[in-house]
Residue frames as a rotation matrix with the C-alpha (Angstrom) as fourth column:
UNK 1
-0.605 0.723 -0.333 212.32
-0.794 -0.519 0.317 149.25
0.056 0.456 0.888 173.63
UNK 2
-0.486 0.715 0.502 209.09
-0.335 0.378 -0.863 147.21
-0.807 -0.587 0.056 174.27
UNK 3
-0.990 0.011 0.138 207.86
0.114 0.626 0.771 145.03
-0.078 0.780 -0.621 171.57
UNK 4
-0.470 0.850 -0.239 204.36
0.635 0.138 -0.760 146.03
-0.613 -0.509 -0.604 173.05
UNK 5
0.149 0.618 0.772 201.30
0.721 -0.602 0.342 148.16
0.676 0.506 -0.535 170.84
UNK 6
-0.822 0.008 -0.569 201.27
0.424 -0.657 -0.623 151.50
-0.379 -0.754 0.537 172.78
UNK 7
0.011 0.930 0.368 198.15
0.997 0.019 -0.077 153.53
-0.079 0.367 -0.927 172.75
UNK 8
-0.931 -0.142 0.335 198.42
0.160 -0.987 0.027 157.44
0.327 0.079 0.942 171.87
UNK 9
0.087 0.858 -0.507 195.47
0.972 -0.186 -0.147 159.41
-0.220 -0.479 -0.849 173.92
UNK 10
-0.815 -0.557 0.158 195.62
0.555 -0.830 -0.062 162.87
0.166 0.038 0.985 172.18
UNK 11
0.446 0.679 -0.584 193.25
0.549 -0.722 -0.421 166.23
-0.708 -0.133 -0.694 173.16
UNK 12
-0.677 -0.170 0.716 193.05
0.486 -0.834 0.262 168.66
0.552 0.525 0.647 170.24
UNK 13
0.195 0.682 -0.705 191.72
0.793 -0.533 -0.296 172.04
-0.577 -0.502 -0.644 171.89
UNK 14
0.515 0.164 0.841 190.95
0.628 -0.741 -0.239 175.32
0.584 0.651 -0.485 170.07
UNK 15
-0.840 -0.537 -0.081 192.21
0.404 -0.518 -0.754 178.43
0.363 -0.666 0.652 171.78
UNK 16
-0.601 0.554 -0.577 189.70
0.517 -0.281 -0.809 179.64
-0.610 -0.784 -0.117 174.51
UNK 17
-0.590 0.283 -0.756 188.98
-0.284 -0.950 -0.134 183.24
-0.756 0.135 0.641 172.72
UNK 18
-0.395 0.435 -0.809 187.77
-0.919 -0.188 0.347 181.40
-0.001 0.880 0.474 169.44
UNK 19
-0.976 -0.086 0.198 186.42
-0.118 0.981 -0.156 178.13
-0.181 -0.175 -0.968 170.63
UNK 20
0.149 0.981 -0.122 182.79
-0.253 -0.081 -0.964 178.81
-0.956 0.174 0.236 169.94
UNK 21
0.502 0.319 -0.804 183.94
-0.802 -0.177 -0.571 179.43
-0.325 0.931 0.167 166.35
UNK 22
-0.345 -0.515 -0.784 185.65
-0.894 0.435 0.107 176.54
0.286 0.738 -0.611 165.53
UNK 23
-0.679 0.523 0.516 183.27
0.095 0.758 -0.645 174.10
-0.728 -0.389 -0.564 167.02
UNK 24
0.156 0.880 -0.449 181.05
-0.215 -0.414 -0.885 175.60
-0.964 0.234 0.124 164.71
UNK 25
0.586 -0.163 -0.793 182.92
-0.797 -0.290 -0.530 175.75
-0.144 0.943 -0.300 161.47
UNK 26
0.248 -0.715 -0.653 185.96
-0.792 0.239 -0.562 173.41
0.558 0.657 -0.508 161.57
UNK 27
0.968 -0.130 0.215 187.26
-0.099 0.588 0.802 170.16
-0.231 -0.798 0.557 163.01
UNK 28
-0.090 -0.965 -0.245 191.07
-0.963 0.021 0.270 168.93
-0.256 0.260 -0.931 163.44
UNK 29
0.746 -0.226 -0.626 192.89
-0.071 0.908 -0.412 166.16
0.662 0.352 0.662 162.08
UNK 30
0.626 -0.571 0.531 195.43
-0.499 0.230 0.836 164.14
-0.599 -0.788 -0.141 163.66
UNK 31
0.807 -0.234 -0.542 198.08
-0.266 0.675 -0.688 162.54
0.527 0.700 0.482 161.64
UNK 32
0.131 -0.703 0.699 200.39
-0.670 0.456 0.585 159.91
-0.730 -0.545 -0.412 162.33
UNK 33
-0.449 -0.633 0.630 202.67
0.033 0.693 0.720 158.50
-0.893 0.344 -0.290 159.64
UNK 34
-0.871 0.164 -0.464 200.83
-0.483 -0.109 0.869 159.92
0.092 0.980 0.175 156.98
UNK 35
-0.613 0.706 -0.355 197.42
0.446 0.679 0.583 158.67
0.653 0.199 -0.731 158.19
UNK 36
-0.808 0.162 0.566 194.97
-0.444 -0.799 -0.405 161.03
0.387 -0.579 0.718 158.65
UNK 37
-0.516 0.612 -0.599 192.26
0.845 0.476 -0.242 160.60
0.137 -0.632 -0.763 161.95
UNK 38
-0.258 0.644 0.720 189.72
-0.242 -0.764 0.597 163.31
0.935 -0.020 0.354 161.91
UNK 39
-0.601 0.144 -0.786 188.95
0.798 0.157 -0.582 163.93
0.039 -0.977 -0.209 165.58
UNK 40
0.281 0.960 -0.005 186.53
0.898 -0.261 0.355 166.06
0.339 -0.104 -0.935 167.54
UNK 41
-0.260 -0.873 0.413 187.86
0.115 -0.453 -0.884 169.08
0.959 -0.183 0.218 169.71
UNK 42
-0.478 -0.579 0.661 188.49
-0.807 -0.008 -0.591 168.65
0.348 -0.815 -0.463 173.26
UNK 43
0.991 -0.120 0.054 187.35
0.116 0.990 0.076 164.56
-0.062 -0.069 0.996 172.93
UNK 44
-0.388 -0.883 0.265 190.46
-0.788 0.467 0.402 162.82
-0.479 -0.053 -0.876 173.72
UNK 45
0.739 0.339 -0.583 191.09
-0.670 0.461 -0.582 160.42
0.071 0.820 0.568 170.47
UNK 46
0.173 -0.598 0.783 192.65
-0.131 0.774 0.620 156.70
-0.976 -0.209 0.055 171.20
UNK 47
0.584 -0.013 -0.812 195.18
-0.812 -0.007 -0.584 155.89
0.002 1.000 -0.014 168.50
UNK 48
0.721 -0.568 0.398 197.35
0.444 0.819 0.363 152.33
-0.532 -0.085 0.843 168.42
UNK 49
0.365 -0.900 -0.239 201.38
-0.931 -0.349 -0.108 153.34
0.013 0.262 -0.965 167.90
UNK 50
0.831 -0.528 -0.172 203.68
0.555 0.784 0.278 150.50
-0.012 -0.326 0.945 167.58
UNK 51
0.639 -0.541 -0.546 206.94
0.485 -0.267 0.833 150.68
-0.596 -0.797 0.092 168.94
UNK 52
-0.278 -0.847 0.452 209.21
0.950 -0.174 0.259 153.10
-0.141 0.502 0.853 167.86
UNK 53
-0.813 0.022 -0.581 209.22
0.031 -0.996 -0.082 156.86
-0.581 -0.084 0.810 166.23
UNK 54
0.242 0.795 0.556 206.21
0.950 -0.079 -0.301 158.53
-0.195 0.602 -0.775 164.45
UNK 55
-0.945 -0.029 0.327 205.62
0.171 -0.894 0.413 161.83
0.280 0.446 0.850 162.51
UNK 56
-0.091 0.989 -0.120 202.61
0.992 0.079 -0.103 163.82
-0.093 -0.129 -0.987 164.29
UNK 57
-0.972 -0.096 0.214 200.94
0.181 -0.887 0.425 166.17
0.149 0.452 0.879 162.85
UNK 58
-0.399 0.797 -0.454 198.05
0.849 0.134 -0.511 168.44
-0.346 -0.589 -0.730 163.96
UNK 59
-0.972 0.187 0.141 195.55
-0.135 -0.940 0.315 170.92
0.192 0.287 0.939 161.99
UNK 60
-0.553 0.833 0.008 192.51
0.163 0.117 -0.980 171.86
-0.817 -0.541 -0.201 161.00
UNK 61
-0.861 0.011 0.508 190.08
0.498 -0.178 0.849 172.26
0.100 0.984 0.148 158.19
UNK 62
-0.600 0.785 -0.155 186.88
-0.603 -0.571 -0.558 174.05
-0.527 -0.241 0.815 157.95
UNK 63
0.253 0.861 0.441 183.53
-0.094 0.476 -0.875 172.24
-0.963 0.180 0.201 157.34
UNK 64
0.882 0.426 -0.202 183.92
-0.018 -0.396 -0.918 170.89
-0.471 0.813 -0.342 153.57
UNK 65
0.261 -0.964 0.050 187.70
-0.948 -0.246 0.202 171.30
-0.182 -0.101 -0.978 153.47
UNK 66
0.981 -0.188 -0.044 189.55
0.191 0.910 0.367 167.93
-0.029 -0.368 0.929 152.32
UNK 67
0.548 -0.831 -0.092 193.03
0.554 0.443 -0.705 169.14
0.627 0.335 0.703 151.60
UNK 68
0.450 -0.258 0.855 194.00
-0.251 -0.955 -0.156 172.19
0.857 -0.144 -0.495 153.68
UNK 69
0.017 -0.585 -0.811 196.40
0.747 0.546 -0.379 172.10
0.664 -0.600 0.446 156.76
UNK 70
0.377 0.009 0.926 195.30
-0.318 -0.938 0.139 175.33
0.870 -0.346 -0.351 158.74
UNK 71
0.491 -0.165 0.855 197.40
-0.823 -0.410 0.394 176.01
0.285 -0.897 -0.337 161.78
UNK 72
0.575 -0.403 -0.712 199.65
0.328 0.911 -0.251 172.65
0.749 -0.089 0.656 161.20
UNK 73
0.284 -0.837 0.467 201.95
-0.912 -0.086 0.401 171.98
-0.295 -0.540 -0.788 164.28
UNK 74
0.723 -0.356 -0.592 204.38
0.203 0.929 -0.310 168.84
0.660 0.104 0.744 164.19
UNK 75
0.160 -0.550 0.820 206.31
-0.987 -0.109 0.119 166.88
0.024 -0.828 -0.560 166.41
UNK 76
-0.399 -0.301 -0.866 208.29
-0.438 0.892 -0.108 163.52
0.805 0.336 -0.488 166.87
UNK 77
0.505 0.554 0.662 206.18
-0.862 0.351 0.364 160.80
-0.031 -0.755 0.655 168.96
UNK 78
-0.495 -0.593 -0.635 208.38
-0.485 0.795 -0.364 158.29
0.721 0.128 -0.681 170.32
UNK 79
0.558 0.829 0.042 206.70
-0.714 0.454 0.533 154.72
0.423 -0.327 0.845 171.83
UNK 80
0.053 -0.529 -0.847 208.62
0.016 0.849 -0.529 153.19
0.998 0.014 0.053 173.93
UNK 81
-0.794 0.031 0.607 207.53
-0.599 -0.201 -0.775 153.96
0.098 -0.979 0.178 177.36
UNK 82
-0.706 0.702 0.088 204.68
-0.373 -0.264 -0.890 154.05
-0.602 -0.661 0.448 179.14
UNK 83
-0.543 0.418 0.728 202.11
0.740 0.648 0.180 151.80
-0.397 0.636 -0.662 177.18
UNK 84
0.364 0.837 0.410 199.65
0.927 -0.370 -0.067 154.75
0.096 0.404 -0.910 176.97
UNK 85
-0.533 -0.846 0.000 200.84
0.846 -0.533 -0.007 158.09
0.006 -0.004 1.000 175.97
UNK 86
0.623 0.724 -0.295 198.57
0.603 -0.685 -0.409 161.19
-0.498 0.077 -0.863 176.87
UNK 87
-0.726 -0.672 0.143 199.32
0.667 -0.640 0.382 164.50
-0.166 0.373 0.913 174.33
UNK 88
0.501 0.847 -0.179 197.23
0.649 -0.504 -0.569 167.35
-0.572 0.169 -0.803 173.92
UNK 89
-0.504 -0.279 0.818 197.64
0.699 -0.688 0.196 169.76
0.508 0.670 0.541 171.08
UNK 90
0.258 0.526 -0.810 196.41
0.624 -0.731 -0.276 173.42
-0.738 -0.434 -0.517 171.99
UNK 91
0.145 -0.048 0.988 195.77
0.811 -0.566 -0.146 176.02
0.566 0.823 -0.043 168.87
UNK 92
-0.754 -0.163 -0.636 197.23
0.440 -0.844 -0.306 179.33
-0.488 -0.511 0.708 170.11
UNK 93
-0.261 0.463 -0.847 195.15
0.431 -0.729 -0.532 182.47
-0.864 -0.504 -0.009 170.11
UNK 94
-0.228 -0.184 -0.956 196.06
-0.676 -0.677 0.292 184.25
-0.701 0.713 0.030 166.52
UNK 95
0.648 0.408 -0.643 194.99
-0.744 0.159 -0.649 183.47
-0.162 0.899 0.407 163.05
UNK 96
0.779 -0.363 -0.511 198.11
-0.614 -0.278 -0.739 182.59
0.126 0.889 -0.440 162.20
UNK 97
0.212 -0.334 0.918 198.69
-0.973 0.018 0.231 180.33
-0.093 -0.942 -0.321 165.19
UNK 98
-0.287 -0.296 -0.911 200.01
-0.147 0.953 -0.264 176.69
0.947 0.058 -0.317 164.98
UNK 99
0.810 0.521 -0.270 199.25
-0.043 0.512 0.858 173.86
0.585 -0.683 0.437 167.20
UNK 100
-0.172 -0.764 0.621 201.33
-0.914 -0.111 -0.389 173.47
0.367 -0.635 -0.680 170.21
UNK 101
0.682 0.572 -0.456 202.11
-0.343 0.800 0.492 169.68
0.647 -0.179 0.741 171.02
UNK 102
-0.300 -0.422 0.855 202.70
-0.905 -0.158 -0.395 168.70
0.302 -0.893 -0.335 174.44
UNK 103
0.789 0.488 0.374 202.89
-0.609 0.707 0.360 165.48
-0.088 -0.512 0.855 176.36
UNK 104
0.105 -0.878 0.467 205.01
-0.571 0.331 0.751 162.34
-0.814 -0.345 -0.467 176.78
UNK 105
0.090 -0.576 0.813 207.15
0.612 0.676 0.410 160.96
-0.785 0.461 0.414 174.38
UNK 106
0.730 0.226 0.645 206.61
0.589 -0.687 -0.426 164.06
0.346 0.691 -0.635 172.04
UNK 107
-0.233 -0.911 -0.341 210.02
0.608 -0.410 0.680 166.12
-0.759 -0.049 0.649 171.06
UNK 108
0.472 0.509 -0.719 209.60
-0.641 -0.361 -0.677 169.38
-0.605 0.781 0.156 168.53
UNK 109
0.544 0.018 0.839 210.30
0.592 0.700 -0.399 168.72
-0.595 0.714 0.370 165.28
């Protein structure tokens, strides 16, 4: 394992069919380790990891919203590759849909 900062590069994307609305209404969060990073959707947000495992979690909230977790996915992010780790989250289709996180160093949870 590399003693080195790594940099997480994540994409949070809505799901095609409802992407108007939730540009409109809601934004996601990113968390990592219990620290939440409000991001944009489909901007790709740079996050500093040091080496080793994280807890990532991905929702959303609606304009206004500070506690909710709508549509939470999670997944372990391990840092010990590749200095810079691309992941993209993708919200599936349904209400009722969780995030789907994909990319390197990312195992479910």
């Amino acid at each position: 394992m590399s003693d080195s900062p790594a940099h997480l590069d994540i994409t949070v994307r809505p799901s095609g069919f409802a992407a108007v609305f939730h540009h409109l209404f809601t934004f996601p969060v990113v968390e990592v380790d219990d620290t939440e990073h409000r991001t944009s959707w489909g901007a790709a947000t740079t996050l500093r990891l040091t080496p080793g495992e994280h807890r990532l979690s991905v929702y959303f909230r609606y304009r206004g919203q500070h506690a909710a977790r709508l549509g939470e996915g999670r997944a372990v992010l391990t840092a010990d590759g590749p200095p810079r780790l691309r992941v993209r989250a993708q919200l599936g289709v349904r209400n009722s849909s969780a995030f789907r996180i994909t990319g390197e160093g990312v195992s479910s949870r």
